[in-house]
C-alpha positions, 0 to 999 in steps of 0.5 A: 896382402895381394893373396888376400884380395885374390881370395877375397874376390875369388869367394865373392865371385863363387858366392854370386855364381852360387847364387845365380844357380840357385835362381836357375834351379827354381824351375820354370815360372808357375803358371796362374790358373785360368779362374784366377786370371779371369777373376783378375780381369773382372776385378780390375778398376774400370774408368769411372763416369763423370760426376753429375752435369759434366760437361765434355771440354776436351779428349776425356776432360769435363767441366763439373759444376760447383754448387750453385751460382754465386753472388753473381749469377756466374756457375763456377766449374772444376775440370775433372778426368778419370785419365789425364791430370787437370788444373785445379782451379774454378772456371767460368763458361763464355757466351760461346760455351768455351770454358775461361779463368777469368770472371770478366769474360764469363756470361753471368747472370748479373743481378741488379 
């Protein structure tokens, strides 16, 4: 039984320095034209602007607005970014122009 093993693990082990030298006898790493590397460069996806009528809040965060005030005259906002991760939630802009979550502390246009 103990034979057994040893030539089990002397098989694995030349199966897998086989297979390290098949790796090496591949040559060197095959260098992309300059055209391709060029094209790839000018192809790559670039940082898109903000939506229309953003507001910059923050390091590449913006206060979209949402459609037209509601019921109350409160404009609500998302907050968008090409780069960072934002909360999804609507927001409402304060008489100082900080942005809130809560509709009590924004400046609204309230109708009688």
């Amino acid at each position: 039984m103990r034979g057994t093993i040893t030539i089990m693990a002397a098989v694995a082990l030349l199966l897998v320095l086989g297979a390290c030298r098949a790796g090496d006898d591949a040559g060197p790493p095959v260098e992309e034209p300059a055209a391709k590397k060029d094209e790839a460069v000018s192809n790559s996806p670039q940082t898109p602007a903000p939506p229309p009528g953003a507001i910059l809040i923050g390091d590449d965060v913006y206060a979209v607005p949402i459609g037209e005030p509601d019921a109350d005259g409160c404009q609500r906002y998302r907050l968008w970014s090409p780069t960072k991760m934002v909360v999804q939630a609507i927001h409402y802009r304060r008489a100082d122009g900080s942005f809130t979550m809560r509709k009590d502390e924004a400046a609204c246009h309230r109708k009688p």
